[in-house]
N, C-alpha and C positions, 0 to 999 in steps of 0.2 A: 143507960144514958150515952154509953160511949158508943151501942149501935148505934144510936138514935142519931149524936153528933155524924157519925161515919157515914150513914147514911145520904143526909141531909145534905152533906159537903158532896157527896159522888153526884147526890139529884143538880146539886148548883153548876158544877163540875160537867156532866150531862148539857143539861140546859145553854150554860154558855156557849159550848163547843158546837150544839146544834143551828146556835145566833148565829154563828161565826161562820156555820156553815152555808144559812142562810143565806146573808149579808155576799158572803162570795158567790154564792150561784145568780144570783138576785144579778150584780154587778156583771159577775158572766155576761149574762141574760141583755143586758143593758148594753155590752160593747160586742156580744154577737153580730157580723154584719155579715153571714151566706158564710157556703160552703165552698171548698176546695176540693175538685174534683178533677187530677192530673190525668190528661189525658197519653201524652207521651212522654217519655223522659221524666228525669228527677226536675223538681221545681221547688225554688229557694222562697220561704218565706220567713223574712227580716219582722222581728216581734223583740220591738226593744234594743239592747244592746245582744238576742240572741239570734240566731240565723241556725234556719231548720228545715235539712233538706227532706222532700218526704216526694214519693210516689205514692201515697195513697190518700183517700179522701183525707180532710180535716176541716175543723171549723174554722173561721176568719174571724176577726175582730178589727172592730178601728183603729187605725193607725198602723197595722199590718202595709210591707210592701212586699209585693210577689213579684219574683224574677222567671223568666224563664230565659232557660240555656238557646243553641243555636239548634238544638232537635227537639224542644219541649213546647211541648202546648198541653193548656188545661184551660175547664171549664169552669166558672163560678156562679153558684146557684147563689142569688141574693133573694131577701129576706122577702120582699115584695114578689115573687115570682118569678123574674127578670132574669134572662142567665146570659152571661156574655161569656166570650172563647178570648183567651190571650194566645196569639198564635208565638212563633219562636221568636228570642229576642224580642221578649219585651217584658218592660217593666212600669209599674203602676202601684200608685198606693191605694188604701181605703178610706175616703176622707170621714164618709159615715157610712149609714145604712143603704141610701142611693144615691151617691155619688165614687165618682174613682178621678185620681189624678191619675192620666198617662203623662210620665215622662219620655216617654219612646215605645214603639213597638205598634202592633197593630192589636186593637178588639173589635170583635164583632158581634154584634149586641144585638139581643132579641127582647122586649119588652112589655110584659103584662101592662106596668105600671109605669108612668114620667121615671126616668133615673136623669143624673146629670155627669157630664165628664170633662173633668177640667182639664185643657193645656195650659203649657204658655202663653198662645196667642187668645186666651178666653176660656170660654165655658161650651159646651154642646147640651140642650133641654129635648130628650126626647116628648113626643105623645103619648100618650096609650097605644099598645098592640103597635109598636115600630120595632126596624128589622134595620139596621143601620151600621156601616162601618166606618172608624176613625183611626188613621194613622198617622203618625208621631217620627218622620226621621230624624236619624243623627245629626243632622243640619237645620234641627226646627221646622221644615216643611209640613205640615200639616195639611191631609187630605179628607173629608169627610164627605160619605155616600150615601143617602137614605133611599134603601131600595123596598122599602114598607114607611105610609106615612111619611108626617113634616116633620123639621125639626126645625128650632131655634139656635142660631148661634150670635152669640156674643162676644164681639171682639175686643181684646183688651184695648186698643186706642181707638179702634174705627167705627163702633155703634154693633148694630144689629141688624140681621136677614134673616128671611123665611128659608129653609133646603129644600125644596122639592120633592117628592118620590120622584129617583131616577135622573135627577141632577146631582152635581156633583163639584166642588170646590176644592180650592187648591190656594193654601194660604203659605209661601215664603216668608220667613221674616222680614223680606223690605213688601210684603205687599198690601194693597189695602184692599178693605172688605169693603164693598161697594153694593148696594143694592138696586133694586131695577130702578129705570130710570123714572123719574116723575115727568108728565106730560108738563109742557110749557106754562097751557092755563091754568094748573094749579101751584106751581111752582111759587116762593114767595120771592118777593121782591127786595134786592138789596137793602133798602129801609127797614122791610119789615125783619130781617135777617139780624140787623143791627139791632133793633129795638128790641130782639128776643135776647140777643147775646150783651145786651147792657141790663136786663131784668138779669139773667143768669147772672152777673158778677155782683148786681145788690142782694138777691137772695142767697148766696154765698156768704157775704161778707156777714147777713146779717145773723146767721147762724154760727159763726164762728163768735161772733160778738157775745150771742146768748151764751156760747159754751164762757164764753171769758167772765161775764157777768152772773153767772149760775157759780162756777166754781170761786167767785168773790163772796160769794153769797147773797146776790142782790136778785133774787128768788123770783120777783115781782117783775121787776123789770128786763130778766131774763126772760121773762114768758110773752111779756110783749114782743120783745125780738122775733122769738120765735112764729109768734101769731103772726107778724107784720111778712116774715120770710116767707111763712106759708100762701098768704093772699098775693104777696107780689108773683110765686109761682106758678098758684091759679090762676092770673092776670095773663100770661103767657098765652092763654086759650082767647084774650080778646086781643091779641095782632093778630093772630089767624083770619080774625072777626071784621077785620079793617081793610080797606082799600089798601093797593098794592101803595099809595102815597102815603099813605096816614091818615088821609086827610078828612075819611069819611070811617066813622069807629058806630058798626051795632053791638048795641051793648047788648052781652050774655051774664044771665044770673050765677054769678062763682057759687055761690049754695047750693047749686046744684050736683056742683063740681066737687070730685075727691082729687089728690095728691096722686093717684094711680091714673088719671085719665088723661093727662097732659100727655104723656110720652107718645101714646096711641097716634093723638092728635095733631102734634107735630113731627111725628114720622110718616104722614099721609101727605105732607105737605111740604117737606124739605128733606134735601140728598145730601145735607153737609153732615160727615159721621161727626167727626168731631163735635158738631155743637147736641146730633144725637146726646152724644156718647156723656155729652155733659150731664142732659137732662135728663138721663139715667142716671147718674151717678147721684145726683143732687137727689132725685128720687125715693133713695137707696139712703140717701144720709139722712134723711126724715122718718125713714123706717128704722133705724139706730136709735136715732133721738127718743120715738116715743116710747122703744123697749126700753130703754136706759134710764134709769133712778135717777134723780138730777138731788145736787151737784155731783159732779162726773167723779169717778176716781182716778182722779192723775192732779199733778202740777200743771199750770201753764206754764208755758217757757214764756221767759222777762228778758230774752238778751238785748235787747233796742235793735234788733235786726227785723222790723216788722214783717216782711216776707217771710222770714225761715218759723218765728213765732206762729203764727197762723199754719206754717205747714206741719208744726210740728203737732198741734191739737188739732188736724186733719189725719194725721197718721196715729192719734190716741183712740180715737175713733173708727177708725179703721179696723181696728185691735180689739176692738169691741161688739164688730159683726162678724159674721160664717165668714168662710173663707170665698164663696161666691159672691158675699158684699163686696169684700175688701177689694177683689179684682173690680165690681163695676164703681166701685170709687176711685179705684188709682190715679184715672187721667185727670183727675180734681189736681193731683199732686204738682203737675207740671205748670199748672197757672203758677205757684209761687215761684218757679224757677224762674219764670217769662218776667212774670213782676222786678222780681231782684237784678236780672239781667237789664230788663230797662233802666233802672234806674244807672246801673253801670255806662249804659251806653248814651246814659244825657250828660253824663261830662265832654265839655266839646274834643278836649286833645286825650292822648292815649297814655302821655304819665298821670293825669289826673285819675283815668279812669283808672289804672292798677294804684295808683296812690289809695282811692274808695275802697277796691278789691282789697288791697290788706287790712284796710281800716275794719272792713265790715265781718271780715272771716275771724280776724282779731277776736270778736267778740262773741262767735258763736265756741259751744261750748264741747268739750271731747269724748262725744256721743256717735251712735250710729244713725239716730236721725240728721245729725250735722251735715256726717261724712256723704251719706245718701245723697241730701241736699246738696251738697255743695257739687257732686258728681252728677245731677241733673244738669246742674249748669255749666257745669267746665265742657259737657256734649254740644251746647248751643254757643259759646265763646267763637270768637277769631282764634287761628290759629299760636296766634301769637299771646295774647292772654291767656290761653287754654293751657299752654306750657308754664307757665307763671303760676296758675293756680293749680297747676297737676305739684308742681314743688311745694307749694303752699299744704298742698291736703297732707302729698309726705310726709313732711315733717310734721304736721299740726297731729297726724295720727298712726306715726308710726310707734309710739307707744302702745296705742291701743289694736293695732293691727291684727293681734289674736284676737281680741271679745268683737270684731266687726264680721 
């Protein structure tokens, strides 16, 4: 009996440890994202709170960042085929399996498969079979070259453009991304410009509504919101349909129509990024919606600041897509600045309007969506309220100064 027990316990004992071993390779397996392959020099890769200098091959994982010195370069063999060169001085993390953030540095990218690489100023979407390079100076300059194939870029405030094989872009922080020009006859007319950008701000509004009324519980009527947001977006493809006046509207069957096809359609027909940049983003916030269980998991925020309110179940959301969502939603963020700013500047005299300013910061609460918000808007102020409410953020968050 007592083998019997003994045994039995070592089989359990076995068994477990082999789960365990499972369960860890398995996971391995799951955040392997390509190989390291140092081509000169030692090369730093940060895993965690650990930092592990190594010259020779090793495997990558998500959320790995690799550094290289000012004589190092290596290769990364990712999972897809795809292998890019990090030349010296530069650094980049592993977002997933095909994507990389450069924070600085140059790669030079060869591509089986689409990979994607995120900066600050956007995102870069290769093709199939592209041969492209993206560089990252210490001044945010970003340069991008596709000498194989197109690419897509996507610029954090300015829309989207096609790269060329053998053209080549040159993005400054103050610059904008501009695409080719639109011939005159197709260009839309201030009208129809306006009527797209007053649809834009009701399908906004109405989706933030449904998130408000979903997370009430009011289920039903939540979903009409959402239905009603979706058709006024579709709608968007009939100003296109209209006379440059209004005045003469061919009606197109929206049934036909997906949520994906608008963008196409009015980036054929209009050069303003910004309103692009919208109707991507809003895009992008419907592809959220339908992945996400409803009611949401967050609070609404109830301050009576309805601007900050609304941005703040913009930025819940946001937190709930990849990280290539939350960049083409960003620019959504700064309507509520613009909003809350107006309303500041319909007070006719200038102690009124900082009398509101206290009134309204008052009541938001000592958060890092607060502080975010309130620092959208102190960018857009006079100078003279901007110093008012630069004192105001101060003190309202210098308690909180470390967790922001």
């Amino acid at each position: 009996l007592w083998r019997y027990r003994f045994s039995f316990a070592f089989s359990m004992f076995f068994l477990v440890g082999a789960l365990g071993f499972l369960q860890s390779s398995l996971r391995h397996q799951q955040l392997l994202a390509g190989e390291l392959i140092p081509q000169k020099g030692a090369i730093e890769v940060i895993r965690g709170d650990k930092s592990i200098l190594t010259d020779e091959p090793m495997d990558l994982l998500v959320g790995d960042i690799i550094k290289t010195g000012l004589h190092g370069e290596t290769k990364i063999n990712m999972p897809n085929q795809s292998v890019s060169l990090a030349k010296n001085k530069t650094q980049f993390r592993i977002a997933n399996k095909t994507t990389f953030f450069l924070e600085k540095g140059h790669l030079s990218n060869q591509t089986e498969k689409p990979i994607k690489v995120i900066t600050d100023r956007g995102f870069i979407k290769s093709q199939p079979d592209s041969d492209f390079d993206i560089i990252v100076s210490l001044s945010g300059e970003t340069s991008i070259l596709p000498r194989k194939n197109t690419l897509e870029i996507f610029d954090l405030w300015d829309g989207q453009l096609l790269l060329h094989e053998g053209e080549k872009v040159n993005l400054r922080s103050d610059t904008r991304l501009e695409d080719i020009e639109i011939p005159e006859d197709l260009k839309l007319s201030n009208t129809q410009k306006q009527a797209l950008q007053s649809k834009l701000i009701i399908v906004r509004s109405k989706l933030l509504t449904g998130v408000i009324k979903s997370n009430a519980g009011q289920g039903r009527t939540a979903q009409k919101d959402f239905q009603s947001a979706q058709k006024t977006f579709l709608s968007l493809a009939q100003v296109l349909n209209t006379s440059r006046s209004l005045a003469i509207a061919r009606r197109i069957n929206l049934d036909n129509l997906k949520i994906k096809d608008i963008y196409p359609l009015i980036a054929l027909r209009v050069d303003n990024t910004t309103l692009l940049s919208e109707v991507k983003a809003l895009e992008t916030l419907f592809v959220i919606l339908s992945q996400t269980n409803h009611p949401f998991g967050f609070e609404v925020s109830t301050t009576g600041v309805e601007s900050f309110d609304r941005y703040f179940i913009l930025t819940k959301l946001m937190e709930m897509g990849t990280l290539e969502q939350q960049i083409l939603i960003k620019p959504l963020l700064k309507n509520y600045a613009i909003n809350f700013l107006r309303m500041v500047q319909n007070k006719p005299i200038l102690l009124e309007q900082i009398a509101f300013l206290n009134q309204e910061v008052n009541k938001l609460p000592k958060t890092t969506e607060a502080h975010d918000f309130l620092i959208l808007i102190e960018a857009r102020l006079s100078p003279t309220i901007a110093s008012i409410l630069r004192q105001k953020i101060d003190a309202k968050f210098r308690e909180n100064t470390s967790r922001i």
